[in-house]
Biopython code that builds the backbone (N, CA, C, O; Angstrom):
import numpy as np
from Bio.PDB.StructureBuilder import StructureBuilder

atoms = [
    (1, "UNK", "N", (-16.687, -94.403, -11.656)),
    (1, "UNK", "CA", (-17.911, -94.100, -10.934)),
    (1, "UNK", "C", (-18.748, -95.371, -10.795)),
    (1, "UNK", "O", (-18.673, -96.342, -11.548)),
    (2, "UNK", "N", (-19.401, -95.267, -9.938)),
    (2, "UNK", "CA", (-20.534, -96.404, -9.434)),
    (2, "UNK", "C", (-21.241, -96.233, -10.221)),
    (2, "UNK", "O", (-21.315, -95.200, -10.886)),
    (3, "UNK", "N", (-22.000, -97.311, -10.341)),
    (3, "UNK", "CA", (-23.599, -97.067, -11.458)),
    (3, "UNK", "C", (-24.551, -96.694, -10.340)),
    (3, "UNK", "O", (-25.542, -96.131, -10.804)),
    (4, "UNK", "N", (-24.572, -96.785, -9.381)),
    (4, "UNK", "CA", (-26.023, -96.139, -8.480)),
    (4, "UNK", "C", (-25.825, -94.766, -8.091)),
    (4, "UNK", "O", (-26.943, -94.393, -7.735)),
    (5, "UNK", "N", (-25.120, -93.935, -7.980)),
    (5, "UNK", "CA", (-24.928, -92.559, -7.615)),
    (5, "UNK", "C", (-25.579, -92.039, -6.299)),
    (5, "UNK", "O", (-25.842, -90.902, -5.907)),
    (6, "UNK", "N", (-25.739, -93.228, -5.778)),
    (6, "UNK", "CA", (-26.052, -92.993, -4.116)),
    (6, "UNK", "C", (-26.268, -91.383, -3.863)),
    (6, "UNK", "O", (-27.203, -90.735, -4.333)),
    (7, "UNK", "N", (-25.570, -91.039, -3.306)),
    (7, "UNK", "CA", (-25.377, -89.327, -3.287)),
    (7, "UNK", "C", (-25.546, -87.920, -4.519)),
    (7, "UNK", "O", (-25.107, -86.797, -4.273)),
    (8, "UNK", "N", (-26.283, -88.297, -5.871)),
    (8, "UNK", "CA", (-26.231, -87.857, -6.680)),
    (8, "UNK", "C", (-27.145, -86.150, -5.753)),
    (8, "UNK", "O", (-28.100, -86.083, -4.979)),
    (9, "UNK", "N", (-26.442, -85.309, -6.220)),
    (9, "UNK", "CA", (-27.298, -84.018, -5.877)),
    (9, "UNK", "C", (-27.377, -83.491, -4.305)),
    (9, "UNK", "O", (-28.082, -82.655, -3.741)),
    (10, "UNK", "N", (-26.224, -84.455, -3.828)),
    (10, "UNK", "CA", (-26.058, -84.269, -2.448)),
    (10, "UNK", "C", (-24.573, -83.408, -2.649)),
    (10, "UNK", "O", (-23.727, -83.412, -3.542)),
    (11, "UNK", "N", (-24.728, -82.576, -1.178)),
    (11, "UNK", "CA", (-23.150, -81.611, -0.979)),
    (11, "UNK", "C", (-22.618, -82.404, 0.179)),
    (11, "UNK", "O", (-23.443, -82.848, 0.977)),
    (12, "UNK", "N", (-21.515, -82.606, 0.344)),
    (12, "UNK", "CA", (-20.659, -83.563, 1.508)),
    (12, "UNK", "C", (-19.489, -82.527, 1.663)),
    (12, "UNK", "O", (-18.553, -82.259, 0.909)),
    (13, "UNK", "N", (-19.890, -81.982, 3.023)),
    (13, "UNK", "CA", (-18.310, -81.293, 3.867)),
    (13, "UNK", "C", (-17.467, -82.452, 4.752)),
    (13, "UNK", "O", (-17.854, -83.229, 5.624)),
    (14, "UNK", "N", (-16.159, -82.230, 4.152)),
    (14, "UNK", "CA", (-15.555, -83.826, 4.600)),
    (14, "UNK", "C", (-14.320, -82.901, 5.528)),
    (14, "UNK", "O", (-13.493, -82.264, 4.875)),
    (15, "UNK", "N", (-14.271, -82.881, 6.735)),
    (15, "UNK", "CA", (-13.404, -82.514, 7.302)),
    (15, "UNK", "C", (-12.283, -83.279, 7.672)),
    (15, "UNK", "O", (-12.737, -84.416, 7.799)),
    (16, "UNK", "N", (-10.887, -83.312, 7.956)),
    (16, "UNK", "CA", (-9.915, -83.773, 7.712)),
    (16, "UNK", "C", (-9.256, -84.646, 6.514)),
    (16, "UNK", "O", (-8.577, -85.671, 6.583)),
    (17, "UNK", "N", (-9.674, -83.913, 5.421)),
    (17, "UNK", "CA", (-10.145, -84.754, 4.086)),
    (17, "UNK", "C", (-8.587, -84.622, 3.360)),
    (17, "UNK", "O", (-8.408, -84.569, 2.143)),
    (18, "UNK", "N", (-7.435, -84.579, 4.473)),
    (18, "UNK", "CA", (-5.853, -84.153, 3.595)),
    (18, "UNK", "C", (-5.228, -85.495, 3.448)),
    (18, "UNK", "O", (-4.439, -85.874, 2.582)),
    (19, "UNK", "N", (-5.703, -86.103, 4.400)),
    (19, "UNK", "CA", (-5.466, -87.830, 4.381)),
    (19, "UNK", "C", (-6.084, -88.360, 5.288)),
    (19, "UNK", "O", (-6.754, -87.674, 6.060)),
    (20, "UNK", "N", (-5.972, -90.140, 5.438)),
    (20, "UNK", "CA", (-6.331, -90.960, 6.129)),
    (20, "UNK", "C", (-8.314, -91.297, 5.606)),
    (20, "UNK", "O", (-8.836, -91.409, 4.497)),
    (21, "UNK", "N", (-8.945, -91.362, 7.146)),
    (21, "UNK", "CA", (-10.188, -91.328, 6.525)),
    (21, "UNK", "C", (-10.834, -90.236, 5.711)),
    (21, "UNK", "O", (-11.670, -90.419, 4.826)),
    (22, "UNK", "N", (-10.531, -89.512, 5.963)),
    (22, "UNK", "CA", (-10.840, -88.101, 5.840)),
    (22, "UNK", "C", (-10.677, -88.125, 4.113)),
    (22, "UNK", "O", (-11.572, -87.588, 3.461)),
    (23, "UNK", "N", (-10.061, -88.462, 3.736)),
    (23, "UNK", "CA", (-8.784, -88.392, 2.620)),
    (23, "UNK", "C", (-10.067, -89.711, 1.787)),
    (23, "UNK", "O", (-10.798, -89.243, 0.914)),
    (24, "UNK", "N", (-10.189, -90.935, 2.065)),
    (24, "UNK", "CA", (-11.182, -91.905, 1.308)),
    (24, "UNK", "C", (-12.234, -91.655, 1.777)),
    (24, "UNK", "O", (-12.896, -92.321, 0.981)),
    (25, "UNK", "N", (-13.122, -91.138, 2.578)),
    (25, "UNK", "CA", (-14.324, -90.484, 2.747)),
    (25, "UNK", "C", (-15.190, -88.869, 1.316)),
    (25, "UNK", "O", (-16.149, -88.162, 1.009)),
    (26, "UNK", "N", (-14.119, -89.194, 1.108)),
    (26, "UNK", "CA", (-13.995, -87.576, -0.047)),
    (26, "UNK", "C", (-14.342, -88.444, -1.132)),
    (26, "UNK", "O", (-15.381, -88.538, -1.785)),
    (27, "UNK", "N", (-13.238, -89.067, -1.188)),
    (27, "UNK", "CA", (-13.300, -89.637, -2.727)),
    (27, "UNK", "C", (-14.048, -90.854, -2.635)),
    (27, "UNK", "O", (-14.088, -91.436, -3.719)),
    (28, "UNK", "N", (-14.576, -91.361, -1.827)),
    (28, "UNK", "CA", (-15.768, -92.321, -2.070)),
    (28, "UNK", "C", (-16.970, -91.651, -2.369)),
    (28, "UNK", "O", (-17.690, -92.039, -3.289)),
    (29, "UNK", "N", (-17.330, -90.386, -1.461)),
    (29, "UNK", "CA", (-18.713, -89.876, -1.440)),
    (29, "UNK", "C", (-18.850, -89.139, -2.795)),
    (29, "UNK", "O", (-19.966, -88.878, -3.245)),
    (30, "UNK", "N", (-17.726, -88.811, -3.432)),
    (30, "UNK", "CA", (-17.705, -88.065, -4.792)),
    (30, "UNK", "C", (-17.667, -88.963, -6.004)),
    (30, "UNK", "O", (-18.010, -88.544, -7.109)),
    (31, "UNK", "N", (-17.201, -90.342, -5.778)),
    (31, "UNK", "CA", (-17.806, -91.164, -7.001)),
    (31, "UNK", "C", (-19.341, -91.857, -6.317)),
    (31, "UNK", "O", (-19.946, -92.760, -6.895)),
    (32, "UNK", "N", (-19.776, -91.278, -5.082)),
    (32, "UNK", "CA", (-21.312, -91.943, -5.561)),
    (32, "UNK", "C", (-22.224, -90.957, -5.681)),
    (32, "UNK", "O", (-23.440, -91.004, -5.496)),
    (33, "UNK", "N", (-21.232, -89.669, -6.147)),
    (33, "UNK", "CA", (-22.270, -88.881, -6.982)),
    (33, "UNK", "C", (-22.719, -87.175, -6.302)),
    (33, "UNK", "O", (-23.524, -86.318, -6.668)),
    (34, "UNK", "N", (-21.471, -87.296, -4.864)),
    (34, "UNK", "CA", (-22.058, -86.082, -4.011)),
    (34, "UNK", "C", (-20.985, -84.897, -4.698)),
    (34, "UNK", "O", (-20.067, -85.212, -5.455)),
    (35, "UNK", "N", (-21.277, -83.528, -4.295)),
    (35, "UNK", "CA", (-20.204, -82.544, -4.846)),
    (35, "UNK", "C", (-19.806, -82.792, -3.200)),
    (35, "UNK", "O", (-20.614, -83.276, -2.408)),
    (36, "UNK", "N", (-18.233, -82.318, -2.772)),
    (36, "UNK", "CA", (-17.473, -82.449, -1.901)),
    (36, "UNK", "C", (-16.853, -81.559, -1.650)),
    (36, "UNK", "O", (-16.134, -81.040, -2.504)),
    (37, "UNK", "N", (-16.965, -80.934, 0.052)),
    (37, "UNK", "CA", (-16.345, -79.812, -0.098)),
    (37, "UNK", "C", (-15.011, -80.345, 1.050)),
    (37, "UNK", "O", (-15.496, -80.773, 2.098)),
    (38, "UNK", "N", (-14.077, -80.368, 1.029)),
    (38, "UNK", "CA", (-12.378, -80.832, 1.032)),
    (38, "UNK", "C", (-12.074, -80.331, 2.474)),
    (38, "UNK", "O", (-11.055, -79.669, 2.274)),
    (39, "UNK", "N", (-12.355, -80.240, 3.881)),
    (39, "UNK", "CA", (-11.476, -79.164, 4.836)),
    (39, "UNK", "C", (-10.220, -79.776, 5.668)),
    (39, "UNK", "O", (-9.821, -80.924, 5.867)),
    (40, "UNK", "N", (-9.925, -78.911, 5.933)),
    (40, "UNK", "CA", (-8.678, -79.530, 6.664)),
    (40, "UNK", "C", (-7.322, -78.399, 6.710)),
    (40, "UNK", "O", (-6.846, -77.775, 5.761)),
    (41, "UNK", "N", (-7.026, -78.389, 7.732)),
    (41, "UNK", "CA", (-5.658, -77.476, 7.899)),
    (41, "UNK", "C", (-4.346, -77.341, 6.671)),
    (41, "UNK", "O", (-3.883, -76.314, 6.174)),
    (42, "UNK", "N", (-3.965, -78.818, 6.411)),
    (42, "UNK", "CA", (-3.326, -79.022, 5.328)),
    (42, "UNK", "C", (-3.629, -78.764, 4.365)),
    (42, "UNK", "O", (-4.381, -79.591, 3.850)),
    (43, "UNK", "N", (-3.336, -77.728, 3.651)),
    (43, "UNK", "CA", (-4.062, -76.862, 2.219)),
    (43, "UNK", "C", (-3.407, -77.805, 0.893)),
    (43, "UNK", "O", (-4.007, -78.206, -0.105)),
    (44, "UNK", "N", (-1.823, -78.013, 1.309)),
    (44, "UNK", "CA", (-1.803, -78.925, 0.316)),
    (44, "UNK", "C", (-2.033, -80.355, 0.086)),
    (44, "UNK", "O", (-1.672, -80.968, -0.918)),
    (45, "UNK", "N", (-2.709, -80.876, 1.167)),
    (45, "UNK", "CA", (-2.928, -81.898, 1.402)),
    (45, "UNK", "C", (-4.788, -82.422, 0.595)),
    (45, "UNK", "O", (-5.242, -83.387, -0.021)),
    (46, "UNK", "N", (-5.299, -81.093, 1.110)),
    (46, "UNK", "CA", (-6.846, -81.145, 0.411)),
    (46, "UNK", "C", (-6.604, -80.497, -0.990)),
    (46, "UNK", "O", (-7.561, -80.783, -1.710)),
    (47, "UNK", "N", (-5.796, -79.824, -1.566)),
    (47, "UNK", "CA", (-5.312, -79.814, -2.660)),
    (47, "UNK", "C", (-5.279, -81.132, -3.682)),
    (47, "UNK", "O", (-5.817, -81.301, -4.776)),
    (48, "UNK", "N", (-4.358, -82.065, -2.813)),
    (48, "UNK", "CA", (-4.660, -83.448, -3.811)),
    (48, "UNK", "C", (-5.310, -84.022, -3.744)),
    (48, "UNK", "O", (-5.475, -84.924, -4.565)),
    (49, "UNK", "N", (-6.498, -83.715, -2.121)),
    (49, "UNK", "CA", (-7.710, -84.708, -2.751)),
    (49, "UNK", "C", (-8.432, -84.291, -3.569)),
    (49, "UNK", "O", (-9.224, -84.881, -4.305)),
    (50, "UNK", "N", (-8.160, -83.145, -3.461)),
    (50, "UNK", "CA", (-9.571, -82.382, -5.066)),
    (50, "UNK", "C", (-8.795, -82.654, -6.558)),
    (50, "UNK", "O", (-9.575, -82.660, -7.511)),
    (51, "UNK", "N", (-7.922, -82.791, -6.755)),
    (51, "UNK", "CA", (-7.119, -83.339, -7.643)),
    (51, "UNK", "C", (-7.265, -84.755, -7.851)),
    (51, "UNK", "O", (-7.306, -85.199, -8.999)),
    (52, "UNK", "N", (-7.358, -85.614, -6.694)),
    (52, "UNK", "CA", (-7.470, -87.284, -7.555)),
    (52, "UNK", "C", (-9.318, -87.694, -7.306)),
    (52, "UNK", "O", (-9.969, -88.707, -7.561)),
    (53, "UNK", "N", (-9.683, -86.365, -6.698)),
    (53, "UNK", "CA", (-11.594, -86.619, -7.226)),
    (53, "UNK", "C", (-11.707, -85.967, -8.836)),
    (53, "UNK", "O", (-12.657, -86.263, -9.560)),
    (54, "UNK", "N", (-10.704, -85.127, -9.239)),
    (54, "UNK", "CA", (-11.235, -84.841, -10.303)),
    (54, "UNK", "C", (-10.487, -86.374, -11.596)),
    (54, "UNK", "O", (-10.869, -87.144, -12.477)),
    (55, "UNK", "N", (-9.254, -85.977, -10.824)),
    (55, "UNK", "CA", (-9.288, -87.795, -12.040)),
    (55, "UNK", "C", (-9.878, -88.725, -12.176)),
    (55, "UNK", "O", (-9.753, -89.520, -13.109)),
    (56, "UNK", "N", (-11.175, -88.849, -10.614)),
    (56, "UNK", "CA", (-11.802, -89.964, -10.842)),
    (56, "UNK", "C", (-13.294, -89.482, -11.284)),
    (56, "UNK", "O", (-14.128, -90.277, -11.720)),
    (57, "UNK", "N", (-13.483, -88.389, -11.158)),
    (57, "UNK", "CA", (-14.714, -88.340, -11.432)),
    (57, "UNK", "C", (-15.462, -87.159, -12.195)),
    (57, "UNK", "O", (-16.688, -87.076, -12.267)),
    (58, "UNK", "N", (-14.170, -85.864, -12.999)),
    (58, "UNK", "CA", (-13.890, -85.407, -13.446)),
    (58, "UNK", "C", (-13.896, -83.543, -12.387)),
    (58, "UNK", "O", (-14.819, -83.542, -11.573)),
    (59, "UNK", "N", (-13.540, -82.974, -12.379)),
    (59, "UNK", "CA", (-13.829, -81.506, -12.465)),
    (59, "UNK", "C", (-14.726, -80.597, -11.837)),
    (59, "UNK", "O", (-15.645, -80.359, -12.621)),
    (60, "UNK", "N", (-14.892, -79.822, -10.471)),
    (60, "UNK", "CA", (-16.213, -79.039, -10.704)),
    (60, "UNK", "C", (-16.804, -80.038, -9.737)),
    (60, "UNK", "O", (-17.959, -79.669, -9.523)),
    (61, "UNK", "N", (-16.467, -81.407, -8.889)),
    (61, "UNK", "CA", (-17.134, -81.840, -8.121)),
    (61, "UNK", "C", (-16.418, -81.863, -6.703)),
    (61, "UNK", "O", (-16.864, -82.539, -5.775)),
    (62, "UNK", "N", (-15.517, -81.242, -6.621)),
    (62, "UNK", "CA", (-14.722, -81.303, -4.999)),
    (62, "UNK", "C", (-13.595, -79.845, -5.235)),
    (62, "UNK", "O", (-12.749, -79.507, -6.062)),
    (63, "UNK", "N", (-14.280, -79.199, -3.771)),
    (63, "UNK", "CA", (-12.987, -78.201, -3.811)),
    (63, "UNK", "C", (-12.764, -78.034, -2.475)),
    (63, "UNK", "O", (-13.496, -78.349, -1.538)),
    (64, "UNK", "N", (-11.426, -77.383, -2.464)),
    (64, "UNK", "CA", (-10.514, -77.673, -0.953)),
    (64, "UNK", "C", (-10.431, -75.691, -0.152)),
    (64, "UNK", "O", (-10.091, -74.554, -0.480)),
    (65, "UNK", "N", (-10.962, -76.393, 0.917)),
    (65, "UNK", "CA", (-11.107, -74.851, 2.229)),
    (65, "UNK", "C", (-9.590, -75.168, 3.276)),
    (65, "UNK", "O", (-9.633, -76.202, 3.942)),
    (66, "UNK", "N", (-9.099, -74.831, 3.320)),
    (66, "UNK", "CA", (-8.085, -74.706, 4.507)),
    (66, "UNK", "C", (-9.427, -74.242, 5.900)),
    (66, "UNK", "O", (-10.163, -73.255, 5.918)),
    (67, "UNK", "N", (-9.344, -75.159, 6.722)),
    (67, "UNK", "CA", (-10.107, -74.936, 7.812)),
    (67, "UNK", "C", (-9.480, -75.502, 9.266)),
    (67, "UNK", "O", (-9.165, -76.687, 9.155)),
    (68, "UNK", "N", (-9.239, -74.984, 10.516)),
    (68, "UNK", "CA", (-9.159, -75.174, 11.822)),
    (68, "UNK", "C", (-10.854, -75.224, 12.230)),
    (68, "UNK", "O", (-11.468, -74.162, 12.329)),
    (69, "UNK", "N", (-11.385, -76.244, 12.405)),
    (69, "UNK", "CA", (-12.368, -76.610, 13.119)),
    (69, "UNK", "C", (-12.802, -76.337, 14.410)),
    (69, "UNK", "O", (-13.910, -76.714, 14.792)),
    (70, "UNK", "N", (-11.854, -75.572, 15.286)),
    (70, "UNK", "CA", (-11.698, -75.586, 16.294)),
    (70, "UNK", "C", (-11.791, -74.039, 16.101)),
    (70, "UNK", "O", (-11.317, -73.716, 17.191)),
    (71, "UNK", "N", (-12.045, -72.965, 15.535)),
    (71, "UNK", "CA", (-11.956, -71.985, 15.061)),
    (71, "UNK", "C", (-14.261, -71.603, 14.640)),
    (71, "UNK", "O", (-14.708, -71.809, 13.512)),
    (72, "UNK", "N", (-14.823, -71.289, 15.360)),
    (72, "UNK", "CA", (-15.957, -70.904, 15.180)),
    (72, "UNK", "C", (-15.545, -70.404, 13.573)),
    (72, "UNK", "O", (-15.443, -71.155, 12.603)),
    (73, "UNK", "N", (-15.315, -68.704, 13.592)),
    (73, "UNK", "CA", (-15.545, -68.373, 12.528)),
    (73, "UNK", "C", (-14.756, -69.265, 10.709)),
    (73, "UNK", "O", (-15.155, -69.254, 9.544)),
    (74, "UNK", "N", (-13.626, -69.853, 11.361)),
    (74, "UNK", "CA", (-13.662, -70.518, 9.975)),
    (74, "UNK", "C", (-14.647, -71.448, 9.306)),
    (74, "UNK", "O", (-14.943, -71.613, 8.123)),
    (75, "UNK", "N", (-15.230, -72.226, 10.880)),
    (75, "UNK", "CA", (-16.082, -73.049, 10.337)),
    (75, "UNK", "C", (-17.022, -72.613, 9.562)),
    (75, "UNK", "O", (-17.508, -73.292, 8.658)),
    (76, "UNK", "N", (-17.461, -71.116, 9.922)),
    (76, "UNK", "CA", (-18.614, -70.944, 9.143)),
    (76, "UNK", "C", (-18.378, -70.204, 8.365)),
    (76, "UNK", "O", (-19.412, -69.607, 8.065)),
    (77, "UNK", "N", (-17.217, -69.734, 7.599)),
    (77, "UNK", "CA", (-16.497, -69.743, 6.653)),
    (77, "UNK", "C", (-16.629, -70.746, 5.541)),
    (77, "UNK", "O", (-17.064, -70.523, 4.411)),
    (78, "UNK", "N", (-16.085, -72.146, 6.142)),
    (78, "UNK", "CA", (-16.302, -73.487, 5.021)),
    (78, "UNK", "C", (-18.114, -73.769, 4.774)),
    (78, "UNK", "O", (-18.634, -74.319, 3.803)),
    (79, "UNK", "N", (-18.609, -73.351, 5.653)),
    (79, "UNK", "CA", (-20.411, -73.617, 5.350)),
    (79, "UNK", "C", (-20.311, -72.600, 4.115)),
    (79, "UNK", "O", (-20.456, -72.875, 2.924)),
    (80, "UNK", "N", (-20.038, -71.410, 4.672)),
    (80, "UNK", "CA", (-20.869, -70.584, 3.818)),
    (80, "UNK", "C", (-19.921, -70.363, 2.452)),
    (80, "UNK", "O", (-20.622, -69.884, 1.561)),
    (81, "UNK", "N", (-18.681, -70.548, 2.068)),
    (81, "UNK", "CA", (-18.311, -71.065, 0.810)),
    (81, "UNK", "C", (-19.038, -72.318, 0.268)),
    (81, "UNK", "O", (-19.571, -72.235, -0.839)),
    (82, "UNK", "N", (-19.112, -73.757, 1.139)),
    (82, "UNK", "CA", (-20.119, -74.560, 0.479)),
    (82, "UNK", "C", (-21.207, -74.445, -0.317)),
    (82, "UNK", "O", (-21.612, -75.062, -1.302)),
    (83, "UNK", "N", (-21.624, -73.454, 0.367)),
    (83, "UNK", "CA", (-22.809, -72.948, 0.120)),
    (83, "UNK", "C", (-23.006, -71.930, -1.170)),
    (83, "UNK", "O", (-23.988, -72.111, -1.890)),
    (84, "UNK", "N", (-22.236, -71.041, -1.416)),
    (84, "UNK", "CA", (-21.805, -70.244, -2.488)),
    (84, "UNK", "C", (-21.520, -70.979, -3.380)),
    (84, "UNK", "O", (-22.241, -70.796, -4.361)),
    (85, "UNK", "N", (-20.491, -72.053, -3.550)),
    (85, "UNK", "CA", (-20.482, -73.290, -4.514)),
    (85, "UNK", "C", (-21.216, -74.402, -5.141)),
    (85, "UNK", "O", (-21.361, -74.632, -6.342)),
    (86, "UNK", "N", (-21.678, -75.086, -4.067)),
    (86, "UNK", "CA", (-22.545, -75.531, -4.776)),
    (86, "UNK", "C", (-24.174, -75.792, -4.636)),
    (86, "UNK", "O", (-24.872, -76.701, -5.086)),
    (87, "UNK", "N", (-24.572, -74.379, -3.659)),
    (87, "UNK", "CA", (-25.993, -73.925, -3.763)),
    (87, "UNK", "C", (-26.631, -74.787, -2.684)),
    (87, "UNK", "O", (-27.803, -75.115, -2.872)),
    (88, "UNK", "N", (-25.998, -75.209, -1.543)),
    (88, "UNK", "CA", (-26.842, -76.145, -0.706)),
    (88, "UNK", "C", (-27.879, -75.290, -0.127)),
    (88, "UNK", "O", (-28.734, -75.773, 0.616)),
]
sb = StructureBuilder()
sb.init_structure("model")
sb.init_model(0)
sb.init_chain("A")
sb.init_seg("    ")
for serial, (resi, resn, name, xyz) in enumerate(atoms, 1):
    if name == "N":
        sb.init_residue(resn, " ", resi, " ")
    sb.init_atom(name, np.array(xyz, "f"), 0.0, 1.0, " ", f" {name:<3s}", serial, name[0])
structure = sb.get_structure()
């Protein structure tokens, strides 16, 4: 973790977060301190990013939505789980 926690107490929905930017956008914003919520079609793909945010930054700070963006109601699906999680 960073010592400034930039994002401490902030929620970050990271869409296409199974790889690429999407994928280091997650795990940057979650070691400077944001909880992270994971979307992306690839379930097992946002699977391991919530898996190597918790090795880096432990547990309880990133979890993964299977989401089509292109899909109204899922989207507001991933809000409103965000939201249930971690109280935005």
């Amino acid at each position: 973790m960073t010592g400034h926690q930039r994002l401490s107490g902030k929620v970050a929905i990271i869409t296409g977060a199974a790889s690429g930017i999407g994928f280091e956008a997650s795990v940057l914003f979650a070691k400077e301190g944001a909880q992270v919520v994971c979307a992306d079609l690839n379930e097992q793909g946002i699977q391991k990013t919530v898996e190597k945010i918790a090795s880096l930054v432990g547990k309880d700070k990133a979890i993964a939505v299977k989401t089509d963006v292109s899909k109204e109601e899922q989207v507001k699906h991933l809000v409103d789980t965000a939201v249930q999680t971690f109280g935005i």
